[in-house]
C-alpha positions as CSV (number, residue, x, y, z in Angstrom):
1,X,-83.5,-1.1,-2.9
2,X,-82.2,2.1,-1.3
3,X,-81.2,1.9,2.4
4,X,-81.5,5.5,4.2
5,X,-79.5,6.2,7.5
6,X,-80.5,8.6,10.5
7,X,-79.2,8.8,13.9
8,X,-81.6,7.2,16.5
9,X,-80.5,9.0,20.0
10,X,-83.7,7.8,21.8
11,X,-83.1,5.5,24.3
12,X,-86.8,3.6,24.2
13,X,-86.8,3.5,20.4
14,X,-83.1,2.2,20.0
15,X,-83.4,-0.6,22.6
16,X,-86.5,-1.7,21.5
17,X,-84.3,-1.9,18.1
18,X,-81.6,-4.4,20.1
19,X,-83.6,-6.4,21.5
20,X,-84.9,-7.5,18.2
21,X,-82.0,-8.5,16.9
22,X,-80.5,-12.4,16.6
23,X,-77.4,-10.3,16.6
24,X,-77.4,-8.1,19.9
25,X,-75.2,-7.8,22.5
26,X,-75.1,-6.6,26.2
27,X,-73.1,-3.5,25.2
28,X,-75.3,-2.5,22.6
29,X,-77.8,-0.9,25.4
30,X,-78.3,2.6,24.9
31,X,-77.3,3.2,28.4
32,X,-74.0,1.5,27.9
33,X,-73.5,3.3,24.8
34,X,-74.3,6.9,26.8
35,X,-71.2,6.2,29.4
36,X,-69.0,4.9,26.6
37,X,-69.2,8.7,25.0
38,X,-68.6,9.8,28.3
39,X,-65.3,8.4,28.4
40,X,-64.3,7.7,24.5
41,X,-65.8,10.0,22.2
42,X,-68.8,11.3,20.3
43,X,-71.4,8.7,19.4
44,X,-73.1,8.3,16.0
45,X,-76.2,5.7,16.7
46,X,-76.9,5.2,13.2
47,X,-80.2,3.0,12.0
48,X,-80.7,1.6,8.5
49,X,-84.5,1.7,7.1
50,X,-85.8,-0.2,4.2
51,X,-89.2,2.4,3.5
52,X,-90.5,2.2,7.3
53,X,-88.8,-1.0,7.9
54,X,-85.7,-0.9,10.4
55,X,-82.5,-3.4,9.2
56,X,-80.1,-2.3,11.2
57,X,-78.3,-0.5,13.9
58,X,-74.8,0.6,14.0
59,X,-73.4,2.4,16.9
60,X,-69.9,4.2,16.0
61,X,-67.7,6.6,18.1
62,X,-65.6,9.3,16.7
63,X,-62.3,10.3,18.3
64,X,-59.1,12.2,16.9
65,X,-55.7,11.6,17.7
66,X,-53.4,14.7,15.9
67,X,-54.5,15.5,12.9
68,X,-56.4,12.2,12.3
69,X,-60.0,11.2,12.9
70,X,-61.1,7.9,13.7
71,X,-63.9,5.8,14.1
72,X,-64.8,3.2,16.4
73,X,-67.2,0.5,17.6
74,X,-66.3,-0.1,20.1
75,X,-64.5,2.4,21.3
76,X,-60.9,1.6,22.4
77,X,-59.4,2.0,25.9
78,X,-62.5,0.8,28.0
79,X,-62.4,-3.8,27.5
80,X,-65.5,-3.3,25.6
81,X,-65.5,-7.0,24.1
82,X,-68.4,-6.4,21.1
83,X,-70.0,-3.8,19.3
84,X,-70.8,-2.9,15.4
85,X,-73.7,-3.9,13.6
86,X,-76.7,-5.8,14.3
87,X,-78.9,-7.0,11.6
88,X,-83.1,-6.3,11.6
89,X,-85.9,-8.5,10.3
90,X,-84.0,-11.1,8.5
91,X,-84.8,-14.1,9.5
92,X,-87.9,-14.4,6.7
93,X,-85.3,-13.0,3.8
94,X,-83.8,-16.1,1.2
95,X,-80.2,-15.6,1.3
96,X,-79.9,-14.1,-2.1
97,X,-82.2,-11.0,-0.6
98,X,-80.9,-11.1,2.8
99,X,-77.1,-10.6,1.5
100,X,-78.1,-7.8,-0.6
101,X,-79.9,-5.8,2.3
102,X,-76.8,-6.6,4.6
103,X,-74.6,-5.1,1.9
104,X,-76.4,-2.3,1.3
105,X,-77.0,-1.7,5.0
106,X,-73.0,-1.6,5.5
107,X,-72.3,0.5,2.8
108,X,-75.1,3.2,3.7
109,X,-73.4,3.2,7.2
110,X,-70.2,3.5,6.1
111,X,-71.1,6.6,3.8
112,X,-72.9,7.9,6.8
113,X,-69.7,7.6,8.9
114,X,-67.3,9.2,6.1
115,X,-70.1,12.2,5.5
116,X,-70.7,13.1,9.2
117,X,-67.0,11.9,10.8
118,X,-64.9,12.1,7.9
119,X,-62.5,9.2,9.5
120,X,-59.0,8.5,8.5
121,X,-59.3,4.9,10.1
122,X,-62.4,2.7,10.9
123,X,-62.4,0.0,13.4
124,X,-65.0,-2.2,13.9
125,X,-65.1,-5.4,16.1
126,X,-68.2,-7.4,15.8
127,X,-69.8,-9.6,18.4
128,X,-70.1,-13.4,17.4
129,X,-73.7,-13.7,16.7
130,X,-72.5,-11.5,13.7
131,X,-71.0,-14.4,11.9
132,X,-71.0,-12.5,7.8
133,X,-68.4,-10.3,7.4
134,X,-68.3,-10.2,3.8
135,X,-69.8,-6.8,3.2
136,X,-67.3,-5.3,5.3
137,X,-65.1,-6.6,2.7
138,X,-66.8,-5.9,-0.2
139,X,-66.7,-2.0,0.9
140,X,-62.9,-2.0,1.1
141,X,-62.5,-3.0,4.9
142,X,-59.3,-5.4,5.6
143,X,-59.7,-8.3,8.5
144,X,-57.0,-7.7,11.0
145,X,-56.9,-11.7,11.6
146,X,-59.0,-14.0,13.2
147,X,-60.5,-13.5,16.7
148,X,-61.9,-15.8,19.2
149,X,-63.6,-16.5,22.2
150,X,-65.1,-19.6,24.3
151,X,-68.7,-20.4,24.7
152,X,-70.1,-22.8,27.5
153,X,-73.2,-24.3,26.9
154,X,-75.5,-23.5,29.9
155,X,-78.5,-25.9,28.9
156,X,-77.3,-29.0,30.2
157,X,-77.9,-30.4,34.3
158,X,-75.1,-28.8,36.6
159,X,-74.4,-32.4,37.7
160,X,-73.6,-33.0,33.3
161,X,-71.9,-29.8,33.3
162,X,-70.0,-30.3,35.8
163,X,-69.0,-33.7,34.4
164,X,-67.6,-32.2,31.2
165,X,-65.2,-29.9,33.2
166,X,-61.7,-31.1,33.3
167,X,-60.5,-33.3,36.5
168,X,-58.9,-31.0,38.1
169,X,-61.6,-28.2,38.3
170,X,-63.8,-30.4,39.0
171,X,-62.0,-31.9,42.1
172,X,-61.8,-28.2,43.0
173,X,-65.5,-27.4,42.9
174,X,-66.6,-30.7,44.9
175,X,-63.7,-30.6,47.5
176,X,-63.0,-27.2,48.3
177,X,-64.6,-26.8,52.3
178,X,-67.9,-24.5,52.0
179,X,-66.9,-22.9,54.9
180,X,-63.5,-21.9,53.5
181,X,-65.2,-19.0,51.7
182,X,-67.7,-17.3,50.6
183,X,-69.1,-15.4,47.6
184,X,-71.3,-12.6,47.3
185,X,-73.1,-11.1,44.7
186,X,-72.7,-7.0,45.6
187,X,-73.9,-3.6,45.0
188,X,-71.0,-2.5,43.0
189,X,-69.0,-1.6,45.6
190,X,-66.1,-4.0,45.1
191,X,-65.7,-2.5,41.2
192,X,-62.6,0.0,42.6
193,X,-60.4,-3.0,43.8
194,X,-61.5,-5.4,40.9
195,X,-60.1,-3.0,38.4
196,X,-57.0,-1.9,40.5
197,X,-56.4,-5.5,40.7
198,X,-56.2,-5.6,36.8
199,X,-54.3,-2.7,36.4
200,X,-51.9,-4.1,38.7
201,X,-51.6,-7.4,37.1
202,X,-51.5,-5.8,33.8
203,X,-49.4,-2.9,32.4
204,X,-51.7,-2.0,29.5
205,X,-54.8,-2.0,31.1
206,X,-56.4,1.6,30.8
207,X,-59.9,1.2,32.0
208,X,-60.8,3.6,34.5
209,X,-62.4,2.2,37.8
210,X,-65.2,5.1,37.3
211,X,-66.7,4.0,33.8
212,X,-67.3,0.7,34.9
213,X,-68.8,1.7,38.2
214,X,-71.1,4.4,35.9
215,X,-72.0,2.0,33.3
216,X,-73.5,-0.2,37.3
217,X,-75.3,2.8,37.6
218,X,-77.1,3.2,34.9
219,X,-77.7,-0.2,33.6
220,X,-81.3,-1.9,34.4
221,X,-80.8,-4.1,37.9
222,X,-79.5,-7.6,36.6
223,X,-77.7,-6.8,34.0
224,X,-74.4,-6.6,35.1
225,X,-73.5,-8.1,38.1
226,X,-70.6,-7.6,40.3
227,X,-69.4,-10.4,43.0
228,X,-66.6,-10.6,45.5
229,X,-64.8,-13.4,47.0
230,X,-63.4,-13.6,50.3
231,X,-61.6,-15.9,52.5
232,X,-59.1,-15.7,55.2
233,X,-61.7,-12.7,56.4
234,X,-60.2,-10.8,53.7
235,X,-61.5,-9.8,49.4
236,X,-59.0,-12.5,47.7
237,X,-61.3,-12.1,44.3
238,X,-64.0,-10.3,42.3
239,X,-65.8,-10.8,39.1
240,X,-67.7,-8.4,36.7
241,X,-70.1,-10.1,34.3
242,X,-72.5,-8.6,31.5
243,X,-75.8,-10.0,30.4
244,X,-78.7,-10.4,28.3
245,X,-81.6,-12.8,28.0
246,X,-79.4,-15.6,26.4
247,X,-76.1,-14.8,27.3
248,X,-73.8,-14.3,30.4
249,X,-70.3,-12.3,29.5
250,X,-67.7,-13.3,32.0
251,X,-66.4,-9.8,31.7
252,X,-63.6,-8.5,33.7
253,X,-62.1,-11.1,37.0
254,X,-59.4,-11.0,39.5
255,X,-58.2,-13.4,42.5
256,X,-55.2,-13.7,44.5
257,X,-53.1,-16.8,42.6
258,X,-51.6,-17.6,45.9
259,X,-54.4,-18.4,47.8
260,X,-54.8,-22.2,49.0
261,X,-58.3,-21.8,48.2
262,X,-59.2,-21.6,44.2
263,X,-60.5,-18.4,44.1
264,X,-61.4,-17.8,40.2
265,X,-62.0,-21.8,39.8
266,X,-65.2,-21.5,42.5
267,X,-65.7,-17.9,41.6
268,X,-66.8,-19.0,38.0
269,X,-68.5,-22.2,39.0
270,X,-70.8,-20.1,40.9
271,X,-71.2,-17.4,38.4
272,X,-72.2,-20.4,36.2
273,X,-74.6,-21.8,38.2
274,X,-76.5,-18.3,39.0
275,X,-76.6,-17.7,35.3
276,X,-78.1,-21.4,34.8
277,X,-80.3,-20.6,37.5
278,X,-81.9,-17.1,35.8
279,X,-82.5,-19.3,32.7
280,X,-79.4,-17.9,30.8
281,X,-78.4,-20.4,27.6
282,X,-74.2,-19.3,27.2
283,X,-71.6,-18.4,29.2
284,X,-69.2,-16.1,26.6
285,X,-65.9,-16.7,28.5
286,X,-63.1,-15.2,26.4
287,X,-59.7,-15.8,26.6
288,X,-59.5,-18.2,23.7
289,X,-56.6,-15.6,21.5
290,X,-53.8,-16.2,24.5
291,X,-52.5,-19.2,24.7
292,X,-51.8,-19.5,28.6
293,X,-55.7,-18.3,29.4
294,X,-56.8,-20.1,26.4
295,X,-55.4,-23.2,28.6
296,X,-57.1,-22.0,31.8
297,X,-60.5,-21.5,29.8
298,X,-60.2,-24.7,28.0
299,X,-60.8,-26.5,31.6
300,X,-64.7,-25.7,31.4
301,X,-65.0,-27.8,28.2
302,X,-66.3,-24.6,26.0
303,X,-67.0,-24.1,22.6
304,X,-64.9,-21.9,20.3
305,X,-66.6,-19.1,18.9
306,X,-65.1,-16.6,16.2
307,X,-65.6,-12.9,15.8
308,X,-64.2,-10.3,13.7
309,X,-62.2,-7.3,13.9
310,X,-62.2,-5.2,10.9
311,X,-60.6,-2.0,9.6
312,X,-60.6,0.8,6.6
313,X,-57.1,3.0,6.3
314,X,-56.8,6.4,4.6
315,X,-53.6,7.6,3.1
316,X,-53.6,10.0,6.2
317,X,-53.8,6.6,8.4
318,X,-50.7,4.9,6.8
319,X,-48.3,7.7,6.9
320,X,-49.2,9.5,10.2
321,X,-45.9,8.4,12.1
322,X,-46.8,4.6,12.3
323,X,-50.5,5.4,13.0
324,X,-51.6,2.0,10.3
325,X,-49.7,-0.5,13.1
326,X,-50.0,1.2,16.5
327,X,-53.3,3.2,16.5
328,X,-55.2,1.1,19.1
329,X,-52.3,1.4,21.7
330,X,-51.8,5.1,20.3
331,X,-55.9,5.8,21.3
332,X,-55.6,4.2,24.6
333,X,-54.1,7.2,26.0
């Protein structure tokens, strides 16, 4: 069974592709995929046939730092939480046939990239509906270590979700003065200071205010959402959020820790409540690899959810002046 590659660059065709797929994410939208190259590199949408039959898409960026080329997906330097593969028309496969198509799907790609990119170093993080990464493996890609992020279950009653929270966020939500606040969902106007605020809080945070304010613009209405929070008469908080049919990303958030009112604590119980409202099933929270957010996130009783970050070296890769240890901070700039 032969699996051939081509580039798919047209927006209709390749989104009808994701939104196939058990496996999609948010970012895999050809219009997201259009502003990441604006800011990160050249992309590579590559799609895997069986015959007529699609079985995968693979989006990859190419970028070169000295003499080295690299390739991504996602791209570094933009908080881009998923990307690589997403697997076609298996659901009717038995495992045996389903595992062989998967591996021969990786390893066409991964010729692909080394044919048209010629790559010293690979990166590829995977989003957490992608739960196999054995092929990766089996075509001489290394797991950097195990990643993970939280999952809320959205299906239940508010009232039952709410019950599951911890005592204290709960007390928060229920006893916190409606008119002590108020949040509004926005027109993207809010995305300058929400960044700023990160890039303030946060030394290594490169994201420019402008790719997240161009990715608003082009994405269809609804799917990402920008809110700000204000009280005292003044923006104390803001939250940007990703989504598709099934799931909410809680994507980048700021508030003012000092405030007597807590800001993120009703920021995301609202955010919550939206999503259960527009039928959404998950709330993809992050924050489960840090310890001291892993604590805050633990509070809304989630699930943990794993998802992998994978890489191929070169020689080139390993000696290029540490390039093997540091080449996501290296890329950044």
């Amino acid at each position: 069974m032969t699996i051939d590659v081509s580039l798919v660059d047209d927006l209709d065709e390749w989104n009808s592709l994701v939104e196939q797929s058990p496996h999609r994410t948010p970012f895999h939208r050809y219009e997201a995929l259009e502003v990441m190259e604006d800011y990160a590199g050249t992309l590579y949408p590559y799609v895997g046939y069986k015959g007529n039959q699609p079985v995968g898409i693979f989006p990859v960026f190419s970028k070169s730092k000295g003499p080295v080329q690299t390739a991504y997906s996602p791209p570094t330097g933009l908080r881009i939480n998923y990307l690589g593969p997403v697997l076609l028309n298996q659901e009717s496969l038995k495992e045996r046939k389903a595992l062989r198509r998967h591996n021969r799907f990786v390893a066409a790609v991964d010729e692909a990239i080394r044919e048209t990119i010629g790559p010293a170093y690979i990166h590829v993080q995977t989003g957490t509906d992608y739960g196999d990464p054995r092929p990766f493996f089996w075509n001489e890609y290394a797991a950097r270590k195990p990643y993970f992020t939280y999952a809320v279950d959205l299906t239940p009653s508010e009232e039952d979700l709410l019950m599951t929270f911890s005592s204290d966020l709960r007390q928060h939500i229920r006893n916190t003065p409606d008119d002590s606040y108020e949040i509004t969902e926005t027109n993207g106007a809010e995305i300058p200071a929400i960044i700023d605020g990160l890039r303030k809080r946060h030394d290594e945070y490169a994201a420019p205010p402008a790719f997240f304010a161009d990715l608003y613009g082009v994405l269809p209405d609804g799917i990402m959402r920008v809110y700000r929070f204000d009280a005292d008469g003044e923006l104390v908080g803001g939250q940007i959020t990703i989504e598709d049919d099934r799931t909410l990303v809680t994507w980048q958030g700021v508030s003012n820790r000092d405030h007597s009112v807590p800001v993120m604590d009703l920021m995301l119980w609202h955010v919550i409540c939206q999503a259960r409202d527009r039928g959404l099933e998950r709330l993809d929270h992050g924050g489960a690899n840090l310890y001291g957010l892993s604590e805050y996130k633990a509070k809304f009783a989630p699930e943990i959810r794993m998802y992998h970050r994978l890489t191929w070296s070169s020689p080139l890769a390993t000696v290029y002046s540490g390039f093997k240890t540091n080449i996501v901070d290296n890329l950044r700039s």
